[in-house]
PDB file of N, CA, C and O in Angstrom, chain B, residues numbered from 101:
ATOM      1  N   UNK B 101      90.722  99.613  91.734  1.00  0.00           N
ATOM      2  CA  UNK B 101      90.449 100.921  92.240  1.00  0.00           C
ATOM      3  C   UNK B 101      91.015 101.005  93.664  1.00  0.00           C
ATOM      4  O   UNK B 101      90.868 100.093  94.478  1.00  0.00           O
ATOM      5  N   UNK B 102      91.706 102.207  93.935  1.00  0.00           N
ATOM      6  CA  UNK B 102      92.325 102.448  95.046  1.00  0.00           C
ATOM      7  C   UNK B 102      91.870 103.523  96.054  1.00  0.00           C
ATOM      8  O   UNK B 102      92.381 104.610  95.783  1.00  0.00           O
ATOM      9  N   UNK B 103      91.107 103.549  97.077  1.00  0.00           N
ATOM     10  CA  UNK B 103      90.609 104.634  97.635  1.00  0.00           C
ATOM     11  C   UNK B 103      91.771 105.691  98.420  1.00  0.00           C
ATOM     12  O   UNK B 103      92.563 105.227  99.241  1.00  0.00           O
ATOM     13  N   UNK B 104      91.760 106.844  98.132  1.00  0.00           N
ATOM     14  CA  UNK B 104      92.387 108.162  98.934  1.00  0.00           C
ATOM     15  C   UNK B 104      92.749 107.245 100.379  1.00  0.00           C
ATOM     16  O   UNK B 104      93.828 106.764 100.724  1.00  0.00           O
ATOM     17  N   UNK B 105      91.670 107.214 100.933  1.00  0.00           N
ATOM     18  CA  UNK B 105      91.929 107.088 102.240  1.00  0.00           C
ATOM     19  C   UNK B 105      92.645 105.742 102.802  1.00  0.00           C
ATOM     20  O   UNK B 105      93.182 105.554 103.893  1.00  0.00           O
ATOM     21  N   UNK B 106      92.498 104.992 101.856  1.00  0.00           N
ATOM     22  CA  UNK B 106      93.348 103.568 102.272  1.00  0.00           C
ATOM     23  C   UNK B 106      94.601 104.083 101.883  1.00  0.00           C
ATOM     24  O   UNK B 106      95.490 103.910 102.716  1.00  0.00           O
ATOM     25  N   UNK B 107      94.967 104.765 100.673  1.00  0.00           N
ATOM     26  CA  UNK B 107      96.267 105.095 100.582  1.00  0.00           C
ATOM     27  C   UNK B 107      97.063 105.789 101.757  1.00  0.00           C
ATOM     28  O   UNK B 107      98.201 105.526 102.147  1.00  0.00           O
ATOM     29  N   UNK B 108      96.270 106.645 102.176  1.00  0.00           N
ATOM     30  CA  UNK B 108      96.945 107.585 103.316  1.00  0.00           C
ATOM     31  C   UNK B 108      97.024 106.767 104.495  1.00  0.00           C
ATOM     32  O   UNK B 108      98.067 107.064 105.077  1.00  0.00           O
ATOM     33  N   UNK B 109      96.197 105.589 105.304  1.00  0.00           N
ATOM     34  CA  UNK B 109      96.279 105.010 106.112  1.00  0.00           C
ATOM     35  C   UNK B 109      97.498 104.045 105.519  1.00  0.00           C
ATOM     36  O   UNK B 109      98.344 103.922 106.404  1.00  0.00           O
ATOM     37  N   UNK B 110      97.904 103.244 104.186  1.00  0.00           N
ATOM     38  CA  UNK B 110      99.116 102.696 104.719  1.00  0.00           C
ATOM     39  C   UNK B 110     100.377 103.268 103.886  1.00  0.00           C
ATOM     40  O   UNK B 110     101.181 102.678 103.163  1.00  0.00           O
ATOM     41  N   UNK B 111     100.273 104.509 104.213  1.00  0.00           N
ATOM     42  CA  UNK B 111     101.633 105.658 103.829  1.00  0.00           C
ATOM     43  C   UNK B 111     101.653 105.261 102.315  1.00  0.00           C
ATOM     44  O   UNK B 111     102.799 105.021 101.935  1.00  0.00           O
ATOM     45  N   UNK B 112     100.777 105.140 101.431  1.00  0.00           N
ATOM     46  CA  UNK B 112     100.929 105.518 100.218  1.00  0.00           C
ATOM     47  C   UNK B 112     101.231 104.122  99.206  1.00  0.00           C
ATOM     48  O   UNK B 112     101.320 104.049  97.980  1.00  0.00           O
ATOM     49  N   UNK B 113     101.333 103.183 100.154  1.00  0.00           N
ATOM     50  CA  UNK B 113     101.628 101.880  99.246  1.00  0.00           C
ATOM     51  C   UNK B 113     100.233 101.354  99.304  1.00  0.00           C
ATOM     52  O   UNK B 113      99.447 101.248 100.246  1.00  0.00           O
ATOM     53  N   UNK B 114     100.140 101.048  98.008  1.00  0.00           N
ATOM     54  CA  UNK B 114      99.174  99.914  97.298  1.00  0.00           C
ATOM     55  C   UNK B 114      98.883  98.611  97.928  1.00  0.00           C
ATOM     56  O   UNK B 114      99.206  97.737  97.124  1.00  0.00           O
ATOM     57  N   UNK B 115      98.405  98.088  99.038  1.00  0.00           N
ATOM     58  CA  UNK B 115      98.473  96.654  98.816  1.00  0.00           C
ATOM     59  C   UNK B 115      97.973  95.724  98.006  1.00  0.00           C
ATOM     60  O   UNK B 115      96.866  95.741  97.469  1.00  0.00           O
ATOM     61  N   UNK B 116      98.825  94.890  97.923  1.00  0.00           N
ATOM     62  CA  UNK B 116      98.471  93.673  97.568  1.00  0.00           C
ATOM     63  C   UNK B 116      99.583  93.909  96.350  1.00  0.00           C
ATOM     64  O   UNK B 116      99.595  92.839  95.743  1.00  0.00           O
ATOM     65  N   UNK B 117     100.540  94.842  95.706  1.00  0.00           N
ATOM     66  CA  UNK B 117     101.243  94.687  94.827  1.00  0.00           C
ATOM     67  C   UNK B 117     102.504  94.984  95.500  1.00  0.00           C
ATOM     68  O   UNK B 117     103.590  94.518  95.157  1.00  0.00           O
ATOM     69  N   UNK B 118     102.272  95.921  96.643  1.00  0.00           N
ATOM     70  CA  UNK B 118     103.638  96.639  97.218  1.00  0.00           C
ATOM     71  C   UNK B 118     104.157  97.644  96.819  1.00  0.00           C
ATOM     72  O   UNK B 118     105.174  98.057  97.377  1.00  0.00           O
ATOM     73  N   UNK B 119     103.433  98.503  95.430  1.00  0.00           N
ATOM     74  CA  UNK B 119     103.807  99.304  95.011  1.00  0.00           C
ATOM     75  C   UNK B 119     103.804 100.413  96.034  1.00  0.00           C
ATOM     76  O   UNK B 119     102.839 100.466  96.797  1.00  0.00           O
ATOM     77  N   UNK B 120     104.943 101.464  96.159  1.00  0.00           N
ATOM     78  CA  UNK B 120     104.963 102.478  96.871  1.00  0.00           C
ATOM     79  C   UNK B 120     104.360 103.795  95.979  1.00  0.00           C
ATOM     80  O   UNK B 120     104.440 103.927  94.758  1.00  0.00           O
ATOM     81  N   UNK B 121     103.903 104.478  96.688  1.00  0.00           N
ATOM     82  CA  UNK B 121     103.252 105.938  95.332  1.00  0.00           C
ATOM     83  C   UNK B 121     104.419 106.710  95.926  1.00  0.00           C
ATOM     84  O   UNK B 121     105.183 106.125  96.693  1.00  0.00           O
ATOM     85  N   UNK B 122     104.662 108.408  95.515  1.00  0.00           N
ATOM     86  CA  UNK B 122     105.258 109.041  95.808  1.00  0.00           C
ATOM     87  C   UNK B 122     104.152 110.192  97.018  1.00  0.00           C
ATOM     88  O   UNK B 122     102.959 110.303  96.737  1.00  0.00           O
ATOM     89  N   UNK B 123     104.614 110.797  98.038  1.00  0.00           N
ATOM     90  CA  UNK B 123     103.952 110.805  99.035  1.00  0.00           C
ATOM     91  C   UNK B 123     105.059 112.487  99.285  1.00  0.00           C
ATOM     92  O   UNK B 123     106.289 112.479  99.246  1.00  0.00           O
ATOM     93  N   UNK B 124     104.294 113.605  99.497  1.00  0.00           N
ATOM     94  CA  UNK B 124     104.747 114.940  99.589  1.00  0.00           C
ATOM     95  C   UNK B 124     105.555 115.048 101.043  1.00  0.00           C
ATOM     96  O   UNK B 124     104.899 114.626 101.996  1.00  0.00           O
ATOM     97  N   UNK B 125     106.614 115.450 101.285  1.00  0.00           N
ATOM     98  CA  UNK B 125     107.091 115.667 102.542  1.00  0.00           C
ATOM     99  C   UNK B 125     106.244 116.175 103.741  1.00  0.00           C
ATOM    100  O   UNK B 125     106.506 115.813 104.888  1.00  0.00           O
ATOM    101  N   UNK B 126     105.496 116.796 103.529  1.00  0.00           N
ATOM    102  CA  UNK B 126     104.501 117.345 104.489  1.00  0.00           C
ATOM    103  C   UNK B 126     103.978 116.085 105.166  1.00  0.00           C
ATOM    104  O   UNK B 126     104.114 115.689 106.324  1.00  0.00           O
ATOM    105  N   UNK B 127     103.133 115.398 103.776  1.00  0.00           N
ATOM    106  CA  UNK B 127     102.858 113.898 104.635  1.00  0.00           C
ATOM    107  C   UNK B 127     103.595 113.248 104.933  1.00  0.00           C
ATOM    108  O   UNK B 127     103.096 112.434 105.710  1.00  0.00           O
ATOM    109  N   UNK B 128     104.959 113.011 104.729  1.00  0.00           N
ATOM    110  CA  UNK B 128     105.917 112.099 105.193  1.00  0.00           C
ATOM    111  C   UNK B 128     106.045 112.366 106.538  1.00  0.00           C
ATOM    112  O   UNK B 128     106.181 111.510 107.412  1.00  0.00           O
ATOM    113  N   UNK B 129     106.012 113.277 106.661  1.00  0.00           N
ATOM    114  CA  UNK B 129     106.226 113.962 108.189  1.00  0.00           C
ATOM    115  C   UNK B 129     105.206 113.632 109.231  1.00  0.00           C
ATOM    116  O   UNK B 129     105.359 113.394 110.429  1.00  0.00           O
ATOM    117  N   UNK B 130     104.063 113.677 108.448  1.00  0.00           N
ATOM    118  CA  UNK B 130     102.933 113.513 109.612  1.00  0.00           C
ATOM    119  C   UNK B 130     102.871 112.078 110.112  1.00  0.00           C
ATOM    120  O   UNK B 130     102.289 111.662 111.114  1.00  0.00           O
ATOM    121  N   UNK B 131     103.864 111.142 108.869  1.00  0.00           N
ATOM    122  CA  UNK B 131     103.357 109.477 109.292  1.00  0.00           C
ATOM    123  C   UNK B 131     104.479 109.489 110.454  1.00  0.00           C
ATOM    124  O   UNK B 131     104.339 108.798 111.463  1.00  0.00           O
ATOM    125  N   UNK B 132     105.406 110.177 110.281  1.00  0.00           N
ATOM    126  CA  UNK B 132     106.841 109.804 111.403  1.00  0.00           C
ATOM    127  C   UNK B 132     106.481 110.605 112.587  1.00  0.00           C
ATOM    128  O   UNK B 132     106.479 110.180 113.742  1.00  0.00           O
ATOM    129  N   UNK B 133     106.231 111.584 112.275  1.00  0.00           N
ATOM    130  CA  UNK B 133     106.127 112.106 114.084  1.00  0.00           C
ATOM    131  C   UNK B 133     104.556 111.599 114.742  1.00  0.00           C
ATOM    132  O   UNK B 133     103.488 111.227 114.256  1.00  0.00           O
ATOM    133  N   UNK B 134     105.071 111.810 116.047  1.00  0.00           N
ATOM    134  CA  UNK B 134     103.490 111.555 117.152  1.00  0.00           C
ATOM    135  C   UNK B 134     102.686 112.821 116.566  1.00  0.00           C
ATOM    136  O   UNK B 134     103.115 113.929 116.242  1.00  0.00           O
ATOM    137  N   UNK B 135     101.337 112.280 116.535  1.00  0.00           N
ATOM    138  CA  UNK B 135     100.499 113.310 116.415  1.00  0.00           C
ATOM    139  C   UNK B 135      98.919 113.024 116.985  1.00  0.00           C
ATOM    140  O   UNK B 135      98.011 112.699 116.220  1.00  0.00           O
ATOM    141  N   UNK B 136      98.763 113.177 118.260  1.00  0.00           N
ATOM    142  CA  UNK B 136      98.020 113.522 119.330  1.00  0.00           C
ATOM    143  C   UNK B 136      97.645 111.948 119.503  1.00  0.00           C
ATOM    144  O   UNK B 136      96.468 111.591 119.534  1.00  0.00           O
ATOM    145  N   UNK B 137      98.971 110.824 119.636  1.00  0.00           N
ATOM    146  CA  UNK B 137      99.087 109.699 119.830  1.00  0.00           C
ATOM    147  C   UNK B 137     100.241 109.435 120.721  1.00  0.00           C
ATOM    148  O   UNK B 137     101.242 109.903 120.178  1.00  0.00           O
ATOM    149  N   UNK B 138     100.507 108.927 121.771  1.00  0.00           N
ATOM    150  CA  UNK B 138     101.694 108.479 122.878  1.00  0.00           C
ATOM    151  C   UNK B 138     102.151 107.883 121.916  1.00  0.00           C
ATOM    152  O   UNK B 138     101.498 107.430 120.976  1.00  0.00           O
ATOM    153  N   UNK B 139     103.467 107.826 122.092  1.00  0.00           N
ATOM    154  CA  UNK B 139     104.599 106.852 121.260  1.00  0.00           C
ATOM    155  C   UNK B 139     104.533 105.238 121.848  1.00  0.00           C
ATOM    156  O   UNK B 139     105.022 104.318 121.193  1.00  0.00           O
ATOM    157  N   UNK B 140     103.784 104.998 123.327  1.00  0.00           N
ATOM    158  CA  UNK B 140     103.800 103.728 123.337  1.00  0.00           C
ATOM    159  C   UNK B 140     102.699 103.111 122.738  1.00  0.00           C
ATOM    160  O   UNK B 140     102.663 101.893 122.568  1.00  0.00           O
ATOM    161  N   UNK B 141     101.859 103.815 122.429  1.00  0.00           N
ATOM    162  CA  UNK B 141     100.609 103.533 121.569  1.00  0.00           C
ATOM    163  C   UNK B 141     100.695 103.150 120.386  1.00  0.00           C
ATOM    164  O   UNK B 141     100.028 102.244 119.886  1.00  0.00           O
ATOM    165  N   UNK B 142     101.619 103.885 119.785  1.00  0.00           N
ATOM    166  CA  UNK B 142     101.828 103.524 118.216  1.00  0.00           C
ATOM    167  C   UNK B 142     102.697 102.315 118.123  1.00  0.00           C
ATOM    168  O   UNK B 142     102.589 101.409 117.297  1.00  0.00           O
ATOM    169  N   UNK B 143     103.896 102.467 119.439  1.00  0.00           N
ATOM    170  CA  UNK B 143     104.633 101.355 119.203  1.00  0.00           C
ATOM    171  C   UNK B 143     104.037  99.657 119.337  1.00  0.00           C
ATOM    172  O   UNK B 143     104.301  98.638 118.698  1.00  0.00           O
ATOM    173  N   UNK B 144     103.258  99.903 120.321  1.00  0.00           N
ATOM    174  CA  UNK B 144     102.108  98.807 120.446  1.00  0.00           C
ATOM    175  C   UNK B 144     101.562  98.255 119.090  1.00  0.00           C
ATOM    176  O   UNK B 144     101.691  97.123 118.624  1.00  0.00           O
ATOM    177  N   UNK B 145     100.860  99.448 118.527  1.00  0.00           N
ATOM    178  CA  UNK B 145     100.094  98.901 117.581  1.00  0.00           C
ATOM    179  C   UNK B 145     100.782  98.475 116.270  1.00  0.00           C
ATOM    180  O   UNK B 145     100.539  97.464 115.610  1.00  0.00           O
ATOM    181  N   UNK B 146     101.611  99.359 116.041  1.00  0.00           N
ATOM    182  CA  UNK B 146     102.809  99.262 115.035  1.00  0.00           C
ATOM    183  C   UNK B 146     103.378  97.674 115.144  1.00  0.00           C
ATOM    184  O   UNK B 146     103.377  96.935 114.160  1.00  0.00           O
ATOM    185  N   UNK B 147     103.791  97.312 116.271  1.00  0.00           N
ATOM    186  CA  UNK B 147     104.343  95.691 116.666  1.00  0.00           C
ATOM    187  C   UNK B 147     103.531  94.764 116.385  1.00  0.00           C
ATOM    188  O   UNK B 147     103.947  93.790 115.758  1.00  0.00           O
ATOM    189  N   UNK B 148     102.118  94.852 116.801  1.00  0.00           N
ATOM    190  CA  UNK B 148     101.101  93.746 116.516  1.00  0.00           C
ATOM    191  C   UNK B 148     100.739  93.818 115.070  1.00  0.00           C
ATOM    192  O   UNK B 148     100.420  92.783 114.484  1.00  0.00           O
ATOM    193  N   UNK B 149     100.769  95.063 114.402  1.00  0.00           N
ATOM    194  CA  UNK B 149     100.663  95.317 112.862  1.00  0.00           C
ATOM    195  C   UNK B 149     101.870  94.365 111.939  1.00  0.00           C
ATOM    196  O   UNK B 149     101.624  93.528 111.070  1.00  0.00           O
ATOM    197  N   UNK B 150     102.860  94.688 112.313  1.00  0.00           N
ATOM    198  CA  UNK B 150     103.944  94.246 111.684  1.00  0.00           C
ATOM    199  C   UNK B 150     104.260  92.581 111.722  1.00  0.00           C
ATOM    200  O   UNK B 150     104.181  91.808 110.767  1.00  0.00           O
ATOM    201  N   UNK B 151     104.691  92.227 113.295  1.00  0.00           N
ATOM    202  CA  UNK B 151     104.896  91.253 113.606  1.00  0.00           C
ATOM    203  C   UNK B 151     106.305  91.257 113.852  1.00  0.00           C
ATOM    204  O   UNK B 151     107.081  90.347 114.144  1.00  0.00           O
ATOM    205  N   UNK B 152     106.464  92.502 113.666  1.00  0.00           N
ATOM    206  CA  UNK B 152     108.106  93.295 114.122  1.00  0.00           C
ATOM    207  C   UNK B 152     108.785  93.333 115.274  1.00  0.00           C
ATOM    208  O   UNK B 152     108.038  93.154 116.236  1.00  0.00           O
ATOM    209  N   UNK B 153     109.974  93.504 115.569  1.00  0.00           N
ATOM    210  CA  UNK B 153     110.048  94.280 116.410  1.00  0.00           C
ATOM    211  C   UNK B 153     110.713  95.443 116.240  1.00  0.00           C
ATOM    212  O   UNK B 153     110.695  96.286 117.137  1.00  0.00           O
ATOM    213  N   UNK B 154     111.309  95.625 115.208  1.00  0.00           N
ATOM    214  CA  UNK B 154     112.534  96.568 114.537  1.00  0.00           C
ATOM    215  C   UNK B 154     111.624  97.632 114.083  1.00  0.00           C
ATOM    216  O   UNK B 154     110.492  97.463 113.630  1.00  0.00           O
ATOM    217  N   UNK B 155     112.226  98.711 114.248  1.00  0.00           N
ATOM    218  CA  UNK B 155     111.588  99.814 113.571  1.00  0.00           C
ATOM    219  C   UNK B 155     112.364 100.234 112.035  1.00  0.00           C
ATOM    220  O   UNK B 155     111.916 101.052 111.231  1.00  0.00           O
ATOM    221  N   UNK B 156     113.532  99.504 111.898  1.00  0.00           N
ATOM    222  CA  UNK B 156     113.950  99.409 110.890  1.00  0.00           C
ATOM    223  C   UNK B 156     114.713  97.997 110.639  1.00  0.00           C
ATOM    224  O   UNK B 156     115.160  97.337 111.576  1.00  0.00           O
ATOM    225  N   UNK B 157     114.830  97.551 109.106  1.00  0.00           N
ATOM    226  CA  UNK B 157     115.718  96.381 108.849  1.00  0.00           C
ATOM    227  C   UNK B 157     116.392  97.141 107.640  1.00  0.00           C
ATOM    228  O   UNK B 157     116.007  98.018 106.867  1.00  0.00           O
ATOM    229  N   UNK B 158     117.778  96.298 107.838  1.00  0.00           N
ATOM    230  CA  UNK B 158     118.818  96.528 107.169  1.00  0.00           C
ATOM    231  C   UNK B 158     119.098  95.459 106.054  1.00  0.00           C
ATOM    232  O   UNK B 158     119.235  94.303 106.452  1.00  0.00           O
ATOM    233  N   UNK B 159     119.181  95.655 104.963  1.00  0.00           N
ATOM    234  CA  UNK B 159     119.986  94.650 104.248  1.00  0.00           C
ATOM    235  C   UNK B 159     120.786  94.550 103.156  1.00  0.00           C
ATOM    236  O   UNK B 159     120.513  95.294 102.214  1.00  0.00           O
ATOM    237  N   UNK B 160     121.648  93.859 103.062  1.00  0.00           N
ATOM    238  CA  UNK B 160     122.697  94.186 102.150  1.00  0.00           C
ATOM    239  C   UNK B 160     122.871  92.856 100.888  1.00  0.00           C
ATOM    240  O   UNK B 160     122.574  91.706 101.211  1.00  0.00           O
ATOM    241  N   UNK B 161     123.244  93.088  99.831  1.00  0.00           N
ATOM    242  CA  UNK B 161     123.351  92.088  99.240  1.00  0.00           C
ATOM    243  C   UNK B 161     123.872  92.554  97.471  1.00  0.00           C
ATOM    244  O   UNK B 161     124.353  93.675  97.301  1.00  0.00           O
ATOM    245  N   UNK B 162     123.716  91.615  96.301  1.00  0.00           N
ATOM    246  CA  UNK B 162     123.829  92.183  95.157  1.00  0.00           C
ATOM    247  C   UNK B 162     122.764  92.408  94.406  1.00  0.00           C
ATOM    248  O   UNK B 162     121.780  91.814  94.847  1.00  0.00           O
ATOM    249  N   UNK B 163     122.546  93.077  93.367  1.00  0.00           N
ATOM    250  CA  UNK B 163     121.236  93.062  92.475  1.00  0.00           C
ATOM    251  C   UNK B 163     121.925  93.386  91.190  1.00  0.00           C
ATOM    252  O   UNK B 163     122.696  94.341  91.097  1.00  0.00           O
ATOM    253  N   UNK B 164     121.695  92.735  90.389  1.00  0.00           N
ATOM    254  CA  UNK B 164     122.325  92.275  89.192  1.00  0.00           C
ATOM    255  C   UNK B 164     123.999  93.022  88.915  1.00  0.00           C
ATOM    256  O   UNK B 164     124.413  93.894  88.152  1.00  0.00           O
ATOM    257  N   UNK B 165     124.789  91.943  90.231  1.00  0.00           N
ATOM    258  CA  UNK B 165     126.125  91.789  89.671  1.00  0.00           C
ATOM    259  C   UNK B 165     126.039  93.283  90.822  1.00  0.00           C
ATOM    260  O   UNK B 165     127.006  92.974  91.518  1.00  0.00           O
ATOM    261  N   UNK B 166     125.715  94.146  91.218  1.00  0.00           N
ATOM    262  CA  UNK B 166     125.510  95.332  91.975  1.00  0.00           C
ATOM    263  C   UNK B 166     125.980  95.016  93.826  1.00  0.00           C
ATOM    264  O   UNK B 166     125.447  94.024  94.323  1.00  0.00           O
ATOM    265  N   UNK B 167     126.579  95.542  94.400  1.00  0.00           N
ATOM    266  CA  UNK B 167     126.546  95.835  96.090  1.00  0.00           C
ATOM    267  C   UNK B 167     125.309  97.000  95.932  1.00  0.00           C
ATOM    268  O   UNK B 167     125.152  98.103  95.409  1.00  0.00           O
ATOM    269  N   UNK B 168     124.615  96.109  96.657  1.00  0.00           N
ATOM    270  CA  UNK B 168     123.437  97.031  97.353  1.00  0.00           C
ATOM    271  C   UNK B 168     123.276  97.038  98.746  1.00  0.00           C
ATOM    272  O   UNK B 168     123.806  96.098  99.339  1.00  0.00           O
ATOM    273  N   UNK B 169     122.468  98.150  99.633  1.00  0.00           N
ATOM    274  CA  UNK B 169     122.854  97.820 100.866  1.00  0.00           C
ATOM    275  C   UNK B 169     121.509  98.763 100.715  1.00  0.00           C
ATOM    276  O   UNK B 169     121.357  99.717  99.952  1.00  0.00           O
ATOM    277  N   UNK B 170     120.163  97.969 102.094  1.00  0.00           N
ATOM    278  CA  UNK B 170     119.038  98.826 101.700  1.00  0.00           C
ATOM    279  C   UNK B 170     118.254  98.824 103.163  1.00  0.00           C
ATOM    280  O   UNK B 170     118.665  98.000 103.980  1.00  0.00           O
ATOM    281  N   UNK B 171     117.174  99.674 103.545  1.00  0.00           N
ATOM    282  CA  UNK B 171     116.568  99.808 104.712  1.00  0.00           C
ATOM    283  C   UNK B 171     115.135  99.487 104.266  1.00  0.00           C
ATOM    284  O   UNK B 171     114.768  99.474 103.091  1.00  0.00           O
ATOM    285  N   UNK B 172     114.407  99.243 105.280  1.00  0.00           N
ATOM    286  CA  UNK B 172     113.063  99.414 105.431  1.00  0.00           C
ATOM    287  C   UNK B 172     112.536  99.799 106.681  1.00  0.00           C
ATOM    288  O   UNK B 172     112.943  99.354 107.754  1.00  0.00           O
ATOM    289  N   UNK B 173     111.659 100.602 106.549  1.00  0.00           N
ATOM    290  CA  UNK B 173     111.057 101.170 107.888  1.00  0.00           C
ATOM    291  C   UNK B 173     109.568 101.132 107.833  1.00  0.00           C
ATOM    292  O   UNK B 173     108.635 101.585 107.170  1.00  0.00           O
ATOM    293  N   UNK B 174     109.932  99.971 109.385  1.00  0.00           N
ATOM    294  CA  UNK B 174     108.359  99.426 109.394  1.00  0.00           C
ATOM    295  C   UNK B 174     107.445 100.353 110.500  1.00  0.00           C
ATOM    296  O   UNK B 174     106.259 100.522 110.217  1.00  0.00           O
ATOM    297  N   UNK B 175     107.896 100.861 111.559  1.00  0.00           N
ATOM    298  CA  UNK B 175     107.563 101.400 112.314  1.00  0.00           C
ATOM    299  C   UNK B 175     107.596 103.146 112.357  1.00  0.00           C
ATOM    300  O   UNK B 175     107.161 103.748 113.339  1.00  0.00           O
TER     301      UNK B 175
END
């Protein structure tokens, strides 16, 4: 069982499987912009969350016999 509100606190992915849900632009929006939070605040917490420092990683490679080239955005 998955509660609403844990979903929305980590943008819609499931933990513990990694599954991502699909998540309405409206909310996409609200996780990316500041919202009545300083940007060094989030970046703070975002860093100690992650263990990051990148707000994005890049990576490239094959997937079955495939050029793939892919992002993640942690921050």
């Amino acid at each position: 069982m998955v509660f609403y509100k844990d979903l929305e606190a980590n943008q819609f992915v499931i933990r513990g499987s990694n599954y991502h849900m699909r998540m309405d632009a409206p909310k996409r929006l609200a996780h990316i912009f500041d919202v009545n939070e300083r940007y060094s605040d989030r970046l703070k917490r975002d860093r100690n969350g992650t263990q990051l420092q990148d707000a994005v990683l890049v990576g490239e490679g094959t997937l079955e016999g495939q050029a793939i080239a892919t992002r993640l955005k942690h921050l």
